[in-house]
N, C-alpha and C positions, 0 to 999 in steps of 0.2 A: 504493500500500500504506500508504503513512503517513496518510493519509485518515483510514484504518478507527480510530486511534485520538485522533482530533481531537473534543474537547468542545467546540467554540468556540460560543457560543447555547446550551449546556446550564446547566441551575443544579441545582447537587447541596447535599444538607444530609448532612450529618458528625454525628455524637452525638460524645459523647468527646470534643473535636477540641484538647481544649487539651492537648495531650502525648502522645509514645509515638505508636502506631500510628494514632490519630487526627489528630494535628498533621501529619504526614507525607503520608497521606491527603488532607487538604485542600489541602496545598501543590503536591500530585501533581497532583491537577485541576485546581486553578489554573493550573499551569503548562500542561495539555492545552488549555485555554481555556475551562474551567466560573467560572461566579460563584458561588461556594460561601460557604453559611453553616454558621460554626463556633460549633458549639454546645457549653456548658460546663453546667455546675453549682456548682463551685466554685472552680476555678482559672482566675480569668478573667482575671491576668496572663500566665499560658500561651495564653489563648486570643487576645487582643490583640496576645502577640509574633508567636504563628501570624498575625492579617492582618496586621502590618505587614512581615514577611515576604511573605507573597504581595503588597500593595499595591509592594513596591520593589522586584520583578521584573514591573510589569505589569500585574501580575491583579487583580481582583475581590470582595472578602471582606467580609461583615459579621460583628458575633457575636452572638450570640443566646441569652442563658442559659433554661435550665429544666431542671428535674427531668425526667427522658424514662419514672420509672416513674408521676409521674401522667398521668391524660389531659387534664386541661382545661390544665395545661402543655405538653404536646405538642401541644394544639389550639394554640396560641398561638404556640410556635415556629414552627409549619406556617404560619399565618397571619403572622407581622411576614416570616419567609424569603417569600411570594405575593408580600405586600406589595410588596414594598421588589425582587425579582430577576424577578416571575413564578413559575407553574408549576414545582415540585421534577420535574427529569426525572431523577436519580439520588439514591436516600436509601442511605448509610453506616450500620446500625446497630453503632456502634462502640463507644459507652456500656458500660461493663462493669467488673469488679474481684471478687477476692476477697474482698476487706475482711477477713480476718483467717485463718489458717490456724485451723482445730476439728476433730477428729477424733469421731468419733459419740457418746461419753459427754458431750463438752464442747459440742456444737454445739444450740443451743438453738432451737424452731420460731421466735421472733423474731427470728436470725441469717439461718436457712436462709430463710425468708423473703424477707428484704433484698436476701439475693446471689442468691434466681431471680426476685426482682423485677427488678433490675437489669439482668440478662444477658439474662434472657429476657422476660418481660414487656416491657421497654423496647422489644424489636423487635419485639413485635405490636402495642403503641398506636402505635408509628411508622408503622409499615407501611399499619395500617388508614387514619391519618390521611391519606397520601400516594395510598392505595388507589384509591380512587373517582376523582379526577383523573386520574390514568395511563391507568384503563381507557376511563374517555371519548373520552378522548386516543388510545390505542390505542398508547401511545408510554411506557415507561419503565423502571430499571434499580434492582433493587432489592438490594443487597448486606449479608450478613450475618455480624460475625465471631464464629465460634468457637475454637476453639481444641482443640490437641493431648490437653487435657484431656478433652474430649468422646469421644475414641477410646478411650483408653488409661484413664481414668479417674482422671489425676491425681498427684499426689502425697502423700504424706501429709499431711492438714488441709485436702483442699481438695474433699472429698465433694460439698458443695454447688454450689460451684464448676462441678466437671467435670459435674453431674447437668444443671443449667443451659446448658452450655454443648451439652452433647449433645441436647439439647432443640430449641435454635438448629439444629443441623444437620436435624432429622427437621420444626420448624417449616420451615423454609426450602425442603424436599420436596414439602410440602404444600400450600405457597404458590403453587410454581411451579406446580403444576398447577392452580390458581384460577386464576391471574392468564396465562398461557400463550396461553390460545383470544384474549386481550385486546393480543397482543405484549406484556407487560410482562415483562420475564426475573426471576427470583429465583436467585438465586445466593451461596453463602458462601464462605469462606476460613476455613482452620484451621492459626493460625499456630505453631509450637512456639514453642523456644526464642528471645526476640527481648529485644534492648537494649533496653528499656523501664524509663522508672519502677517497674511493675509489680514486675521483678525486683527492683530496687534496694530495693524497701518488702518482698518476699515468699520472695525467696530468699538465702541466706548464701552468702559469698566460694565457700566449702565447694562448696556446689549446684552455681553454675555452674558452676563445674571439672568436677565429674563430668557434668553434660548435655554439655559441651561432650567431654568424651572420649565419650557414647555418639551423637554428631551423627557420621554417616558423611562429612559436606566437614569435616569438624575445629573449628566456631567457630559461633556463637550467630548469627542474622540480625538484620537492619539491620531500624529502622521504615520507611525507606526504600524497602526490598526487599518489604516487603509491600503498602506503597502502589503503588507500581509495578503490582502483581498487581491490585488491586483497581479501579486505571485502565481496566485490562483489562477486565474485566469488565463495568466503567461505558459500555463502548465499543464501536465498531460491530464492531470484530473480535470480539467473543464474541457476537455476535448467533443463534451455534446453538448454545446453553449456557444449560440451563434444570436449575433442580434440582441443582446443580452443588456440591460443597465440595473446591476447591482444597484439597493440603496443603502447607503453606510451614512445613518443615522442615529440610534441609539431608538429607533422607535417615531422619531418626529414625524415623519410622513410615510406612510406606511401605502403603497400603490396596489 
């Protein structure tokens, strides 16, 4: 049984991977036995601590910066991670953010933009980029996160945001059925409340107190707990999981 969730010869790429659900994510697979590259944009101190972290338990980790909403940077990524690991047999589209709460009068189409480029956009040039390999191959796992916001729509200022992130779930639908005839699984996660930078930058002392009083287990999730989840997925045990969006919640919205 513990087989089924053994990466050991897998190479996974991460968006995001320098903090929060992303850093956690890569350290997951490394530890399963993937050579994962952690991909940044800007925080490539975070992204650095994350391999030298997985490199002193073991594992395997390059990092690899680019913007994940252009494509000729995500061509690039895709190619130095070939380079340097082989073949991406699990891609993370974990790349994502707010970048500022607006609510409709204040939210301007150069905002709204930014943030569905980011969430969403960044998981179709990934995907596409990693596409065409897998299928060949007949072999690969393609994981994408959205978020709570995507169901429920959010909280106030963050329209764009959840519009994005709901998008992620209905692309990821869509995918699996391309990519399915070819064994390559599409699958997402839609994490609520979780200890993240994210919060730290987007929500008040105030907020989490109340999510954490409407969380049915009583407390906010670990980045931890949702890597965990997403290993899963990466893994021979979800191997009849197509189309799939896990909710890592604690109970808060139960679909």
């Amino acid at each position: 049984m513990s087989d089924s969730f053994d990466l050991n010869g897998k190479v996974a790429l991460v968006t995001g991977a320098s903090s929060g659900i992303g850093r956690a994510t890569a350290e997951a697979l490394a530890a399963s036995g993937a050579r994962v590259a952690i991909n940044f944009h800007r925080n490539e101190a975070g992204a650095q601590a994350a391999r030298a972290e997985i490199i002193s338990a073991g594992g395997r980790a390059i990092v690899v910066p680019a913007d994940v909403t252009k494509s000729s940077q995500v061509q690039s990524l895709v190619e130095q991670t070939v380079s340097q690991f082989g073949p991406i047999d699990i891609l993370v589209n974990n790349a994502g953010s707010l970048i500022e709460r607006l609510q409709i009068l204040e939210l301007t189409e150069e905002r709204w933009d930014e943030v569905i480029d980011l969430n969403l956009k960044s998981a179709f040039l990934c995907s596409k980029a990693v596409a065409a390999s897998m299928m060949e191959r007949k072999t690969g796992a393609i994981i994408n996160v959205s978020s709570i916001a995507g169901r429920n729509g959010g909280a106030l200022g963050s329209i764009h945001y959840s519009a994005a992130k709901g998008g992620v779930i209905t692309f990821t639908k869509g995918l699996a059925k391309e990519l399915a005839p070819f064994n390559v699984r599409v699958n997402a996660i839609s994490p609520g409340v979780i200890d993240t930078p994210y919060h730290v930058q987007f929500s008040s002392p105030e907020m989490m107190k109340t999510y954490a009083g409407m969380i049915p287990l009583g407390r906010v999730g670990t980045p931890v707990e949702v890597g965990k989840v997403i290993c899963f997925l990466a893994s021979d045990a979800a191997g009849y999981l197509a189309g799939e969006t896990i909710e890592i919640n604690g109970g808060m919205f139960m679909d």
